[in-house]
C-alpha positions in Angstrom: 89.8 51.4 43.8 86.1 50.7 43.1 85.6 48.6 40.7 81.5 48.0 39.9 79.8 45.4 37.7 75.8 45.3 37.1 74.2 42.4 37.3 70.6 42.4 35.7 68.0 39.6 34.8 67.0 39.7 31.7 63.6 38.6 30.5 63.2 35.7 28.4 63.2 37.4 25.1 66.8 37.6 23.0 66.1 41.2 22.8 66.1 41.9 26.6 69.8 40.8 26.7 71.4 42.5 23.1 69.6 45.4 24.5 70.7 45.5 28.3 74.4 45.1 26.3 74.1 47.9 23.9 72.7 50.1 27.4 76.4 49.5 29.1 77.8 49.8 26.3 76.8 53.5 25.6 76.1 54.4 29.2 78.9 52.8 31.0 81.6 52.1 28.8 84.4 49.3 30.5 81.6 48.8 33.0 81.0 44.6 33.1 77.5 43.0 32.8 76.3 40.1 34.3 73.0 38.7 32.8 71.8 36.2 35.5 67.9 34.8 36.2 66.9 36.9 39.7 66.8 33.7 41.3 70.8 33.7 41.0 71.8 36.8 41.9 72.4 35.8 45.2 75.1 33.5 44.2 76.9 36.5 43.4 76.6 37.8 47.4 79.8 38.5 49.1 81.0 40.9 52.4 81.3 44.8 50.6 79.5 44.0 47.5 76.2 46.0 47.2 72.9 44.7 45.3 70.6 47.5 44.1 67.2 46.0 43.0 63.8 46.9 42.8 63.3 43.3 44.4 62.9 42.7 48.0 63.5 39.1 47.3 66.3 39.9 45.5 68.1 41.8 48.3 66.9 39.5 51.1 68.7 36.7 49.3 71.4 38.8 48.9 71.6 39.8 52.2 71.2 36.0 53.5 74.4 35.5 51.7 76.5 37.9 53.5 76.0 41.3 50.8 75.1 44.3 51.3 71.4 45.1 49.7 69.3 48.1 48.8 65.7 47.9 47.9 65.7 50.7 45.5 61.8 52.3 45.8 63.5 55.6 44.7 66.8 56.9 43.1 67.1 59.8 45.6 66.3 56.9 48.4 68.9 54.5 47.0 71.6 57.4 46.7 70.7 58.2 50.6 71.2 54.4 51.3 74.7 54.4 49.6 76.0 58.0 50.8 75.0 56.1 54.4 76.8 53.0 53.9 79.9 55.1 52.4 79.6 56.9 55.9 79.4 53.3 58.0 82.2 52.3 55.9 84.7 55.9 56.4 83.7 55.8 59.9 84.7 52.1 61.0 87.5 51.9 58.9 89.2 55.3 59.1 92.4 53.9 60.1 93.0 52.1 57.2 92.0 54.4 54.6 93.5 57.4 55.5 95.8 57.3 52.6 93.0 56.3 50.2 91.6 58.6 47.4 87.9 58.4 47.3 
């Protein structure tokens, strides 16, 4: 099962972060957030996990690290890019998710 957390940079103001919080909060209940400067983000890089970011720094570094990125220029773009990566993923690994519900 799925399980996604966001990870944002907030900007140096105390109100950037209480409100970033009170957005999950409301909008994705249960859902974890991770307040991290952009320049760390890639820390957080590991094989399956996908950055979406408005950065191409961001998801160059995060690709550098071994993740999975999407520059998102447009939501219907960045829904495309993770509808073709759910594809790559079905596809190579049919065998072992056969019994998965997705």
């Amino acid at each position: 099962q799925y399980k996604p957390k966001l990870l944002s940079a907030p900007s140096r103001q105390d109100s950037s972060r209480v409100g970033k919080h009170e957005w999950v909060e409301r909008e994705l209940p249960g859902v974890p957030l991770l307040l991290r400067s952009a320049k760390h983000k890639k820390d957080f890089a590991e094989p399956d996990a996908i950055l979406i970011d408005d950065r191409e720094d961001n998801v160059m570094g995060w690709i550098e690290r071994g993740g999975i990125g999407i520059l998102h220029i447009t939501t219907k773009h960045t829904i495309q890019q993770l509808k073709d990566i759910l594809w790559v993923y079905i596809t190579c690994y049919s065998d072992k998710i056969q019994h998965q519900d997705f």
